[in-house]
N, C-alpha and C positions, 0 to 999 in steps of 0.2 A: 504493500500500500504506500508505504512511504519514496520507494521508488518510482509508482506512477505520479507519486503529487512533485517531484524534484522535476519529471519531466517535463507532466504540462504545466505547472507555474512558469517556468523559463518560457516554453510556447505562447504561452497568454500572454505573456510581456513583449514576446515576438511580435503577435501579431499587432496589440496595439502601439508598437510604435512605428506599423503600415498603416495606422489610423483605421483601422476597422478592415481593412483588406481578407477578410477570408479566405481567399482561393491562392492558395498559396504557392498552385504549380504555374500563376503567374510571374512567377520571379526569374527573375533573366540568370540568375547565376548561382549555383550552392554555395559556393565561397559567403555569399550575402545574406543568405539564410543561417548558413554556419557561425556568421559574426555576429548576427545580432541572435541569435539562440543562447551563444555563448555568456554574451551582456546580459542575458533575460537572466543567464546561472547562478553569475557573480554579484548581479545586485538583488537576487532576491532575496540569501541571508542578510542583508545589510539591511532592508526595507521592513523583513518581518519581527529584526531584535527590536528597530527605533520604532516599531508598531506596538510591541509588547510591553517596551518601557511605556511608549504614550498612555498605555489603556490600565496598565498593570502597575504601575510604578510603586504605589501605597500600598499593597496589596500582599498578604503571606499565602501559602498554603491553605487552601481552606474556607476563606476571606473571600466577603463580595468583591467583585471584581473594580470597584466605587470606592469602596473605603469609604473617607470621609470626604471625600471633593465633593460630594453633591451638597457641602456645607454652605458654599459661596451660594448655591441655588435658594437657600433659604434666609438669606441675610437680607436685612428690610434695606432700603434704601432710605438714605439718611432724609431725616424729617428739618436736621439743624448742621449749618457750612458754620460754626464759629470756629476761630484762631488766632487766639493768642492765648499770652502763657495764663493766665486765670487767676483767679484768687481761690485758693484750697481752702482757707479755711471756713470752716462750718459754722454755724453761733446755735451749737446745740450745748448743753453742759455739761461737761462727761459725770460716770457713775460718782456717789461720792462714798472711795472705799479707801482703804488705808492704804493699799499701794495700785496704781493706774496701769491695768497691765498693756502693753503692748498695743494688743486688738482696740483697746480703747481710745490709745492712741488716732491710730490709723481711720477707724470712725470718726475722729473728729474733721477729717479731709471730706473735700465734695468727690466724689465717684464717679466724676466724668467729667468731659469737659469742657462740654455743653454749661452746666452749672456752673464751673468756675469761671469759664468765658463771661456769662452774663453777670458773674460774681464780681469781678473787676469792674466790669464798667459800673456795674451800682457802686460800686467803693469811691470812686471817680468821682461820679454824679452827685457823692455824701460828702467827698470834701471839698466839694467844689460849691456847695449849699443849694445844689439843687434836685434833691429827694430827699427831703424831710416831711414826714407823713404829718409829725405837730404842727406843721408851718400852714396856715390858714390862706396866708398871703400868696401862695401859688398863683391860684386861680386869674392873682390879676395882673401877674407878669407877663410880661412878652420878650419871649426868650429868642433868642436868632444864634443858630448853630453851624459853622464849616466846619465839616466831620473830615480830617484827610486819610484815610485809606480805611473803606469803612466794609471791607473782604464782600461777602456773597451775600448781604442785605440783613442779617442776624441784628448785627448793632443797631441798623438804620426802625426797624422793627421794633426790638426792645427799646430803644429811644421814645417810640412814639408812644408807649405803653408807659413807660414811666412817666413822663411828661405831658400827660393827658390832660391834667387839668391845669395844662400852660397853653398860651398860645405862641405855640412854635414854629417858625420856618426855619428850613434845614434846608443845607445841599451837601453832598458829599459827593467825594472824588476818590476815584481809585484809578491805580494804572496799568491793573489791568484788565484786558477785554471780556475773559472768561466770566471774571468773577463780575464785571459790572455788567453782561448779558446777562446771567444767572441771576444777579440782584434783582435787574430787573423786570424781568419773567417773574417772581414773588411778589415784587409790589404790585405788578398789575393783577396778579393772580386776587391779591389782598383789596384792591380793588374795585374788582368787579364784586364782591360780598361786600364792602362798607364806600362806593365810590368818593366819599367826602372825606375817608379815613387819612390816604396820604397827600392830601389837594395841597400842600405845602412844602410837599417835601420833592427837591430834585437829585436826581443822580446823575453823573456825566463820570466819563471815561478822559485820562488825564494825567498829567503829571504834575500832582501837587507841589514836591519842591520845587517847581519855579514856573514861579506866577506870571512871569513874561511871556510863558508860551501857549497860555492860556486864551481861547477864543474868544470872538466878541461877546456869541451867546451866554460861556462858562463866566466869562469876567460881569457880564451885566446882571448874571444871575446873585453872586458872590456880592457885587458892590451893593448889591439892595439887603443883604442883611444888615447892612450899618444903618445905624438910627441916626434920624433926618433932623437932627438938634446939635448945638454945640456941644453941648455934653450927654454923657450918660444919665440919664435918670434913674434909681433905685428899681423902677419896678419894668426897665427897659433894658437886658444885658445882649450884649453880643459875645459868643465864645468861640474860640478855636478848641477843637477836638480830636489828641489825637493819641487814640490807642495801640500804643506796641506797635511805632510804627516811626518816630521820628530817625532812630538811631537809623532807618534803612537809607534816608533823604541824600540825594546826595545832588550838589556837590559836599551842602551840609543841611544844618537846623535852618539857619539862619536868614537866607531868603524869604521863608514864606511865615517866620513869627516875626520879621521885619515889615512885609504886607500885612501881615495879621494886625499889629496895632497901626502903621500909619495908613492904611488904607479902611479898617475898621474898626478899628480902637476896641480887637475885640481881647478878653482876658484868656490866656492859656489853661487847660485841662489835660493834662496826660500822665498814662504811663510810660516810664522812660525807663533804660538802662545806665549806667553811671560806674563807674571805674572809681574801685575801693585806691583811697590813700593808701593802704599800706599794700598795693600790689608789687610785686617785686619787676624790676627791670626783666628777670627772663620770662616771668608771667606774661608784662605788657606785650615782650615782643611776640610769645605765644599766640595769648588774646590779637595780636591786631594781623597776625596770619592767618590765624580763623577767621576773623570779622571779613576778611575779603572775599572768602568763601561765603561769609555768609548774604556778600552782596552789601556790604557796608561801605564806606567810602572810608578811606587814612581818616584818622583821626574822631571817630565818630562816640569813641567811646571817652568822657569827660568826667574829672573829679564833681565833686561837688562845686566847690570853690570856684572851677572853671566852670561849672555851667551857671551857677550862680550871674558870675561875671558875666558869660556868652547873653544870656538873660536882660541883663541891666545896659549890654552894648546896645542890643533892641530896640529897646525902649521898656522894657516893662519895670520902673522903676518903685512901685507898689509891693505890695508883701508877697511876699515868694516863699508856699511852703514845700517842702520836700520830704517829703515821708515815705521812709522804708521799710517796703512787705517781702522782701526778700525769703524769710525762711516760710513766708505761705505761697511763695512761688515756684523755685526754682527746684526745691527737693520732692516735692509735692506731685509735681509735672513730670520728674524723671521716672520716679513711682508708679506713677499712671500710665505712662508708656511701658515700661516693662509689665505691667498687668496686660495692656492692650494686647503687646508683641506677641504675649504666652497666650492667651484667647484665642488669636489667630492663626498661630503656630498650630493649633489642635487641629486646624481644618487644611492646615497645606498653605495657609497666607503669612504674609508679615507686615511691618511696618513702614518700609521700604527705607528712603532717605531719611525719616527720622528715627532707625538708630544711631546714626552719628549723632544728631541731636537731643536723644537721653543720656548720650556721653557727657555731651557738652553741658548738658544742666547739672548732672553731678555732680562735675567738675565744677560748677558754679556754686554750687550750692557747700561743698565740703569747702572749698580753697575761698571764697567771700571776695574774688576780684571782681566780678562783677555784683553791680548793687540792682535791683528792680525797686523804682520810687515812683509815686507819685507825687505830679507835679502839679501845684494851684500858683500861678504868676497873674496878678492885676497890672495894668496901666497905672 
C-alpha cells in the first residue's frame, strides 16, 4: 500500500504541474515525464512533514488533532483600545489582619487594563479639579479641552462621561491614521444612539507636536477653544490634555505647551515620564538608547528641576504640581503583562513586542530612573 501511495502522489504532482493535462501519452519526450515524476518524488516528503507540522504541531499521541488553537476562535473581540500605562491602584481597603498576606496585596491592583487606563485619566481629571463629585459648581462651567494623542477614542468617551454635567468642547489629535479611523467609527457608532451626545466634540488626524503644520480647518477648530475675553474667568477654563504621551513629541514638549498658553492661554494636565536625580551616568546612557527605540526624541527624558524650568520657559509661570504615582505604575503594568503573556501562552499566542516592554517596566520600577508624575501647570 505504501508503495502504491509513493507512486501516484509523485504522479498527481506530475500531472498538475501540466495544469490538469490528463493524457499523458501526449508528451513529446520520456526524459520530461521522467523529470518532472522525479520533482513530484522529492518534494512530496518535504510538503507532507510542513503539512503535519501545520495541522499537528500542539498535538501528542492521542490528542485532538486542534489542541488548543481553536482558543483564538473563541476570544471576544475587544469591547475597549485603551493604552497607556494606568493607574493600578484600587481604593478598596484591604482585610484588617495582623499580617497582609501577599494575595492581599496583589488585590489591591486593578486587573486589567482597561480599568487602570481609565484609572489615570480620573486621577488626572482629580488633580486637575475637575471631577469632584462634592463640587456643585460643575454644572456651570465651561470647560474647552485639546486632548493630544487621544489613541482609538477610549479617553475621548470616558471624557464625555465624566464631564457631563460641564459644558464641554473638545478636539483631539492623534497621528495616527488607524487609531483616528477606528476613533472615529465609535463616535459615530455613539452617535447614531444619543446624536447630540458628541455635537462638541472633534477628532482630526495630525501631528500635534507642531502646531505649524496644522491645517486651516484643524487650526480654526483648536483657536475657538480659547475664551473670547481678556482673561480667564473662574467658571470658563481652557486645558491642554495630554496623557502618556508628551515624552513621545518630538522634536520636543515645547512647541505645542508654547501654543498651548500663547495661542490659548490654556492650563496643562498630564501624565509624564521624568528622569530620577539620582540616575547614574551609565543608566542615563542606557535609558536614552532605549528611548530611541522607543521612538522618543534625544533628550526627552527631564529631571524634575529641568522640566520645572522647561515649564516656566513657556510661559506657565502659575503653580506647577508634580506628583509621583510611580510604584502604582510601572511595577503594577509589568505584572499585568506577565499575567497576560501566560493567559495567552495557554492557547498558542503571546504578547508580541511588549515583552520587551514588561522588561522595561521592571526595570523601571526596581532601578526608580524613570519617574511617572502627574502634571497640573497654570498660566
Amino acid at each position: 500500500m505504501k508503495t502504491l501511495f509513493w507512486i501516484i502522489c509523485p504522479a498527481s504532482i506530475t500531472i498538475l504541474m501540466f495544469k490538469g493535462h490528463l493524457f499523458l501519452w501526449s508528451w513529446r519526450t520520456v526524459g520530461t515525464y521522467l523529470t518532472f515524476w522525479i520533482a513530484g518524488l522529492t518534494s512530496f516528503p518535504i510538503l507532507s512533514i510542513l503539512l503535519k507540522k501545520a495541522t499537528c504541531r500542539n498535538s501528542k499521541k492521542g490528542e485532538a488533532i486542534y489542541g488548543l488553537d481553536h482558543g483564538r476562535l473563541n476570544l471576544d473581540l475587544p469591547t475597549t483600545m485603551w493604552m497607556n500605562m494606568g493607574y493600578w491602584k484600587v481604593r478598596k481597603p484591604l482585610p484588617v489582619t495582623l499580617f497582609v498576606s501577599l494575595m492581599s496585596i496583589q488585590k489591591a491592583e486593578a486587573s486589567d487594563l482597561r480599568h487602570a487606563s481609565s484609572a489615570l485619566l480620573n486621577e488626572v481629571l482629580k488633580s486637575a479639579g475637575l471631577l469632584n463629585s462634592s463640587d456643585d459648581s460643575l454644572s456651570e462651567r465651561r470647560i474647552s479641552i485639546l486632548d493630544v494623542g487621544f489613541g482609538c477614542g477610549d479617553q475621548t468617551m470616558a471624557l464625555k462621561d465624566c464631564l457631563i454635567e460641564t459644558r464641554t468642547t473638545y478636539v483631539g489629535i492623534t497621528n495616527n491614521q488607524a487609531q483616528h479611523a477606528y476613533a472615529e467609527q465609535r463616535i459615530q457608532k455613539a452617535c447614531a444612539v444619543h446624536p447630540e451626545s458628541f455635537e462638541s466634540y472633534r477628532l482630526f488626524c495630525a501631528d500635534a507636536a507642531k502646531p505649524q503644520s496644522w491645517n486651516k480647518r484643524l487650526m480654526s477648530e483648536v483657536l475657538s477653544l480659547t475664551v473670547k475675553k481678556a482673561a480667564v474667568t473662574p467658571d470658563e477654563e481652557v486645558w491642554l490634555l495630554a496623557l502618556d504621551t508628551l515624552y513621545h513629541f518630538s522634536p520636543s514638549r515645547e512647541p505645542i505647551l508654547e501654543f498651548s498658553v500663547s495661542k490659548l492661554k490654556a492650563s496643562l494636565m498630564a501624565f509624564d515620564l521624568l528622569l530620577s536625580d539620582s540616575a547614574t551616568p551609565t543608566s542615563r546612557l542606557l535609558l536614552s538608547i532605549i528611548a530611541r527605540f522607543m521612538g522618543c526624541p534625544a533628550g526627552a527624558f527631564l529631571t524634575e528641576a529641568e522640566y520645572r524650568h522647561m515649564l516656566e520657559n513657556v510661559g506657565y509661570k502659575g503653580d506647577v504640581i508634580i506628583r509621583d504615582i510611580s510604584e502604582h505604575c510601572f511595577g503594577p503594568l509589568a505584572r499585568f503583562l506577565e499575567r497576560r503573556e501566560k493567559e495567552l501562552a495557554a492557547i498558542g499566542l503571546g504578547i508580541g513586542p511588549f515583552r520587551i516592554a514588561k522588561w522595561l517596566f521592571k526595570w523601571w520600577a526596581r532601578s526608580r530612573i524613570v519617574r511617572g508624575v502627574i502634571v497640573i501647570a497654570k498660566i
